[in-house]
Biotite code that builds the C-alpha atoms (Angstrom):
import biotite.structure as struc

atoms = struc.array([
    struc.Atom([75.877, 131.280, -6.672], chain_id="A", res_id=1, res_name="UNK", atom_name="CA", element="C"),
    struc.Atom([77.836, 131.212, -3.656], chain_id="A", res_id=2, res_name="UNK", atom_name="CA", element="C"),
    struc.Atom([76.074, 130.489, -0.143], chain_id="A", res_id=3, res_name="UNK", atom_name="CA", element="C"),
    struc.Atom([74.987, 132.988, 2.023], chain_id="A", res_id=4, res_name="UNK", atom_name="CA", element="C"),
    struc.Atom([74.216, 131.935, 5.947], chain_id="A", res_id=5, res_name="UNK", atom_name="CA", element="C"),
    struc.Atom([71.324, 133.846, 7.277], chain_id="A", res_id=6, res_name="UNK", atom_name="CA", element="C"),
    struc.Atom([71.613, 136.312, 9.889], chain_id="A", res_id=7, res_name="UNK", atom_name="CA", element="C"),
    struc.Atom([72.369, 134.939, 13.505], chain_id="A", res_id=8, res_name="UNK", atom_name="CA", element="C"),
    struc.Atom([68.720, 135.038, 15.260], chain_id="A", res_id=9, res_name="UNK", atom_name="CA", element="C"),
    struc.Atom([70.493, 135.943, 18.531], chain_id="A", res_id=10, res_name="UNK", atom_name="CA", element="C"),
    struc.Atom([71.676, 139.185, 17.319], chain_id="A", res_id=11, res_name="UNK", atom_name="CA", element="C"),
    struc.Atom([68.462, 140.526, 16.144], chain_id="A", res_id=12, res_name="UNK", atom_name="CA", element="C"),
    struc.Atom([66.850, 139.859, 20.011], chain_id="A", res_id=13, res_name="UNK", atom_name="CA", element="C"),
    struc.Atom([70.053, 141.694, 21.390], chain_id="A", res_id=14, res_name="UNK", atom_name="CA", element="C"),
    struc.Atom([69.324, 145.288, 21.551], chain_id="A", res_id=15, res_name="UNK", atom_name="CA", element="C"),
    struc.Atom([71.529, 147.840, 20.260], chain_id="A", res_id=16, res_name="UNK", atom_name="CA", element="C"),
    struc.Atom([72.332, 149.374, 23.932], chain_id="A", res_id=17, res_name="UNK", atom_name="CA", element="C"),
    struc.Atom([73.434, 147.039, 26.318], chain_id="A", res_id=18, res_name="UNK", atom_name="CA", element="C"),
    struc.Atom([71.355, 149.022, 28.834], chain_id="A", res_id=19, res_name="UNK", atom_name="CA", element="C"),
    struc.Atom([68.345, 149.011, 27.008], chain_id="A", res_id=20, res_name="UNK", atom_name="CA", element="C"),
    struc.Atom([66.907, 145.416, 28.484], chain_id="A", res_id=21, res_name="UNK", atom_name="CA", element="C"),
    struc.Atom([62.739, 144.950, 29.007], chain_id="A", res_id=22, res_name="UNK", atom_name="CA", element="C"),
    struc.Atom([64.510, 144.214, 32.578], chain_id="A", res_id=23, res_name="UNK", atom_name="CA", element="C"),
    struc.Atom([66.536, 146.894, 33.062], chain_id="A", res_id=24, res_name="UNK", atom_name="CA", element="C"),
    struc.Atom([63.851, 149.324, 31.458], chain_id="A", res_id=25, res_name="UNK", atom_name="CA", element="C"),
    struc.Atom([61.379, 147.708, 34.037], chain_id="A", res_id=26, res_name="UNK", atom_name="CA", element="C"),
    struc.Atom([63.312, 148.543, 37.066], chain_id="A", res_id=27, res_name="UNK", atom_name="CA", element="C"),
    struc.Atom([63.800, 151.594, 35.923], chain_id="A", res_id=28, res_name="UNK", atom_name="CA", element="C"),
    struc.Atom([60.002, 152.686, 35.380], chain_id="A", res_id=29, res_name="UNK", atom_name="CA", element="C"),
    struc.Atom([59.195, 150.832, 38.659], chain_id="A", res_id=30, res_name="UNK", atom_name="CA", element="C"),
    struc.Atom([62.203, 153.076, 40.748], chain_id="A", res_id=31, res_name="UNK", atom_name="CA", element="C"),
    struc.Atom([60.774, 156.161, 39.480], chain_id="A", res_id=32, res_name="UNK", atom_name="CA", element="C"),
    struc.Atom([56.800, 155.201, 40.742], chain_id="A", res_id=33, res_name="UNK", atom_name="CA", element="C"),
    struc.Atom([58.416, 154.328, 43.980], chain_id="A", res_id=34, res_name="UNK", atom_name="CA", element="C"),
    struc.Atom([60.161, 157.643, 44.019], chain_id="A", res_id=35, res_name="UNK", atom_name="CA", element="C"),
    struc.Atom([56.892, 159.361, 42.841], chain_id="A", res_id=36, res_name="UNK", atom_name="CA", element="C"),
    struc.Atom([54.745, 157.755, 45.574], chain_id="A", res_id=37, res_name="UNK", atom_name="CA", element="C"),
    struc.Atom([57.390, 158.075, 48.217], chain_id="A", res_id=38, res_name="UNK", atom_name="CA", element="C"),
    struc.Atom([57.638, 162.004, 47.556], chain_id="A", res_id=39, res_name="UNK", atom_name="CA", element="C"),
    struc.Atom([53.481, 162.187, 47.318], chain_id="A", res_id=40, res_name="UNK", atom_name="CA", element="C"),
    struc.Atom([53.604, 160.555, 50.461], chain_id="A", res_id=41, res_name="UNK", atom_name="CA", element="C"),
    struc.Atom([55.782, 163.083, 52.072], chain_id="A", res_id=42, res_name="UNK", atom_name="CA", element="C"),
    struc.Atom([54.205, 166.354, 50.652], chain_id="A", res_id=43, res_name="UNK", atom_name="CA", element="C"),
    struc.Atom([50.310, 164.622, 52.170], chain_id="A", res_id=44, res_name="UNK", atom_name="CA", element="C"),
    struc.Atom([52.328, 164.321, 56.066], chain_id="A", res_id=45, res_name="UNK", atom_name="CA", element="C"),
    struc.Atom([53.970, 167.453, 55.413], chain_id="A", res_id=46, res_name="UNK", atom_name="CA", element="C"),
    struc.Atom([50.265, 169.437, 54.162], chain_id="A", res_id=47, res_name="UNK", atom_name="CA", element="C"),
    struc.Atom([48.868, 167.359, 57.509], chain_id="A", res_id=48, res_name="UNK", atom_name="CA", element="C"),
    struc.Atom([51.780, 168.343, 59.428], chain_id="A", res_id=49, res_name="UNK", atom_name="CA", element="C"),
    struc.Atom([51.783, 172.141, 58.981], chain_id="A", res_id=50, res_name="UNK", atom_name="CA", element="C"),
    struc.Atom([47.907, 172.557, 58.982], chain_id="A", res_id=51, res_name="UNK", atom_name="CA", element="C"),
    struc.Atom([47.248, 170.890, 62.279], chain_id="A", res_id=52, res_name="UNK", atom_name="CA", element="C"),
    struc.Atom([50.719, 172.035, 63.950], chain_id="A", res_id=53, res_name="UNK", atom_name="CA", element="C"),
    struc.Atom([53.105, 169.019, 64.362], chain_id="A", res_id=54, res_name="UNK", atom_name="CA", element="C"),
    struc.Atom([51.726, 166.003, 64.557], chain_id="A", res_id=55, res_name="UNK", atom_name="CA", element="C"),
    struc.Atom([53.859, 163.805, 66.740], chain_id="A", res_id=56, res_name="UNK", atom_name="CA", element="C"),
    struc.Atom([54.395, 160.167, 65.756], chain_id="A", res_id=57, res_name="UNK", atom_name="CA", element="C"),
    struc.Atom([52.452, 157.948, 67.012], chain_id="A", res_id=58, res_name="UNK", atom_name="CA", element="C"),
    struc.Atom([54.038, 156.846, 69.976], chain_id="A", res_id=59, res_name="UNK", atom_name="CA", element="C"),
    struc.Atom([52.660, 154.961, 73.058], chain_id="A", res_id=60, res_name="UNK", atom_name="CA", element="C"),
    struc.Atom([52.543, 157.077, 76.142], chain_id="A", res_id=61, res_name="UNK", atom_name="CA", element="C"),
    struc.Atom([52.399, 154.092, 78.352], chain_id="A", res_id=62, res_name="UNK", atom_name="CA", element="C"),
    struc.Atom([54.913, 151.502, 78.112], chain_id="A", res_id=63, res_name="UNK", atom_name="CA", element="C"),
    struc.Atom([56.072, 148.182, 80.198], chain_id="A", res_id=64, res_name="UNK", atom_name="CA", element="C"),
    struc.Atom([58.214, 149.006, 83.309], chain_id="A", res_id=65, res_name="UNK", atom_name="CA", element="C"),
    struc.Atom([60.013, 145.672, 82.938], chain_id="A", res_id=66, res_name="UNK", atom_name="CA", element="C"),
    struc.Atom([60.492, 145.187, 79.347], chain_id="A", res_id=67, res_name="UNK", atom_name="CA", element="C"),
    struc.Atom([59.128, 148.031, 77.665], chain_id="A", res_id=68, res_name="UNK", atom_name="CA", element="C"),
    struc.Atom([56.794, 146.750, 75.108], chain_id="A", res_id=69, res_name="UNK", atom_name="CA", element="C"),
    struc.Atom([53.376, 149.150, 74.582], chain_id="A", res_id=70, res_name="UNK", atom_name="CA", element="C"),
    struc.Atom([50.743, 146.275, 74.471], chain_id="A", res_id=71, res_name="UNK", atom_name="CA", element="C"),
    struc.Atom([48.271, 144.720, 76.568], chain_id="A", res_id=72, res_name="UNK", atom_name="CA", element="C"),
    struc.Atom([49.388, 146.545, 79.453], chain_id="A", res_id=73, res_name="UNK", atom_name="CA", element="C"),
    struc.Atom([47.843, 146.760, 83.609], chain_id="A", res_id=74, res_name="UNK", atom_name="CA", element="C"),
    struc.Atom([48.582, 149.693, 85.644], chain_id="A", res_id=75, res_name="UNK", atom_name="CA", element="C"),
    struc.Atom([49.977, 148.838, 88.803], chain_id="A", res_id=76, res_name="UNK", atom_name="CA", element="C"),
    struc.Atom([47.221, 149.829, 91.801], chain_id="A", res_id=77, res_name="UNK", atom_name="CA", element="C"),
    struc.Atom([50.108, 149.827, 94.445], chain_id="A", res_id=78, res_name="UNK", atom_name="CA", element="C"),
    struc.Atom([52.282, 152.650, 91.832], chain_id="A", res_id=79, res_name="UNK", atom_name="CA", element="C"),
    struc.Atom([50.121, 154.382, 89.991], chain_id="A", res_id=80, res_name="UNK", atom_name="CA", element="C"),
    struc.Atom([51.454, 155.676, 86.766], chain_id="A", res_id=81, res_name="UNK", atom_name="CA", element="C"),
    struc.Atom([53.551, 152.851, 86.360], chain_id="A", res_id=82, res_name="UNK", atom_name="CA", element="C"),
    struc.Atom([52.416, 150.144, 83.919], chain_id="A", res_id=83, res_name="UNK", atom_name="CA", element="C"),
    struc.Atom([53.357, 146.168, 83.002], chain_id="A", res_id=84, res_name="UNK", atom_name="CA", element="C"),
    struc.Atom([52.604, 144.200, 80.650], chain_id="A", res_id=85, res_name="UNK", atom_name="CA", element="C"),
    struc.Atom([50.026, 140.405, 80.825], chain_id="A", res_id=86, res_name="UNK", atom_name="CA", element="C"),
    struc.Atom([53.481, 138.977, 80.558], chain_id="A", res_id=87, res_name="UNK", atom_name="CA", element="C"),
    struc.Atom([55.861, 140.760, 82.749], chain_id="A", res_id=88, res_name="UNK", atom_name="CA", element="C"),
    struc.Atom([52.872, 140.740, 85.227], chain_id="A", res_id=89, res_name="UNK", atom_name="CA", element="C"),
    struc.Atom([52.139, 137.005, 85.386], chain_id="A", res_id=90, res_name="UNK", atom_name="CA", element="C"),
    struc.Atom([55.778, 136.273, 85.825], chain_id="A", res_id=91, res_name="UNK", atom_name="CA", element="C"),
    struc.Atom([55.415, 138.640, 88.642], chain_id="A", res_id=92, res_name="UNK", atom_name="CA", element="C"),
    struc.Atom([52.606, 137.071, 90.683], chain_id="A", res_id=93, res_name="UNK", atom_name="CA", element="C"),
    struc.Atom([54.007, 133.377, 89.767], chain_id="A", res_id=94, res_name="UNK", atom_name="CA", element="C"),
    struc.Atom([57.011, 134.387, 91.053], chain_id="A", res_id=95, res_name="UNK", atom_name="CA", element="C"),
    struc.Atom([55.747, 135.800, 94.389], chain_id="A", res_id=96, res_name="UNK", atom_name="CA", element="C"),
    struc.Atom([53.228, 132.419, 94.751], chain_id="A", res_id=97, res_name="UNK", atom_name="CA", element="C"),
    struc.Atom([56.005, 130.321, 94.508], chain_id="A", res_id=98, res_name="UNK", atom_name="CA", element="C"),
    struc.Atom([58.584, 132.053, 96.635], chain_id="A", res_id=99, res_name="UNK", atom_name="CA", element="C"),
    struc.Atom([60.272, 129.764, 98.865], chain_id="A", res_id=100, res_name="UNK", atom_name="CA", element="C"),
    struc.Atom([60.767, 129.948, 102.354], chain_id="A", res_id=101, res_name="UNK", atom_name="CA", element="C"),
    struc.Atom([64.306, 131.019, 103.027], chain_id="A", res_id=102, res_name="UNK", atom_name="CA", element="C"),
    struc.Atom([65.931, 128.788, 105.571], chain_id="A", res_id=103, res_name="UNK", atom_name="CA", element="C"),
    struc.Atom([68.021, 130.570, 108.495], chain_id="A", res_id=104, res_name="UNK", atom_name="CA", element="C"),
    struc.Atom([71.865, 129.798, 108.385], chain_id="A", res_id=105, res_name="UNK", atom_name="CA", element="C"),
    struc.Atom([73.003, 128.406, 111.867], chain_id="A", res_id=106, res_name="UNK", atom_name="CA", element="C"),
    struc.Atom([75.711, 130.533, 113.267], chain_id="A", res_id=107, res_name="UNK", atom_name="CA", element="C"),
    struc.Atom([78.660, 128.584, 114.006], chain_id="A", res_id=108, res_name="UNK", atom_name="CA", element="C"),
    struc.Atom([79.805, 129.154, 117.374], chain_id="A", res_id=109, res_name="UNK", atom_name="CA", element="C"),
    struc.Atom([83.800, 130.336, 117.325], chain_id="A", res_id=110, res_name="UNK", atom_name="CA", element="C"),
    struc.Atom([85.775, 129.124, 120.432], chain_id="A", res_id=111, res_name="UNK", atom_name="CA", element="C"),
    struc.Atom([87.281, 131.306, 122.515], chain_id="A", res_id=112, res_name="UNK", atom_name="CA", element="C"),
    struc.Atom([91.237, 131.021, 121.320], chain_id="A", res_id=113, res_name="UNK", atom_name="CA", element="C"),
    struc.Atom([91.972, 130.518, 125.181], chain_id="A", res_id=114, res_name="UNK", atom_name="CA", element="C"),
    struc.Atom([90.511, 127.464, 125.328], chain_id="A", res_id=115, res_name="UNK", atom_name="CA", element="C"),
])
C-alpha cells in the first residue's frame, strides 16, 4: 500500500469564500443593526418633528458673553440680558479687587530752544 498523508487541518477551517469570515460576517450583521437603529431613530424625530411643528434643537438661549459656554451662568444686574458664566465672572471681580493704582507719568519739562 502506498502512504497517503491526511488532509491539511488548516484547509478544512479556511472557508471556501475568502469573504465569508465569523469576523467579517460579524461586522457585517452589526453595520446593518446600526443602520436599522440609526434610520428608526430618524423616522421617531421625524413623526415628533412633523406632529408638534419643528422642534428646534435644543439649544441654550442664554450663553456666556465672554467665552460663550451655556452653563452655570449669572445675569449681569448692571446689563440686563447679558449673561457670564461662575468662571468668566470670578475672573471679573478678582480682577477689579486687585486693580492697581496707576501711577501718573511726570511730564518732562522741554527747554525753550533759546536758551
Amino acid at each position: 500500500k502506498e502512504y497517503e498523508a491526511p488532509e491539511n487541518p488548516v484547509l478544512a477551517l479556511r472557508p471556501a469564500n475568502a469573504k465569508d469570515t465569523p469576523l467579517l460576517n460579524y461586522m457585517k450583521t452589526k453595520a446593518v443593526e446600526r443602520r436599522a437603529k440609526m434610520a428608526k431613530r430618524e423616522r421617531e424625530r421625524r413623526k415628533w418633528s412633523d406632529s408638534l411643528g419643528r422642534i428646534s434643537e435644543k439649544k441654550s438661549k442664554w450663553r456666556c458673553a465672554e467665552c460663550g459656554t451655556s452653563k452655570n451662568l449669572e445675569e449681569d444686574p448692571d446689563d440686563r440680558g447679558t449673561c457670564y458664566c461662575t468662571t468668566c465672572w470670578e475672573w471679573w471681580e478678582s480682577k477689579d479687587s486687585k486693580k492697581k493704582k496707576k501711577k501718573k507719568k511726570h511730564k518732562k519739562h522741554k527747554k525753550h530752544k533759546d536758551e
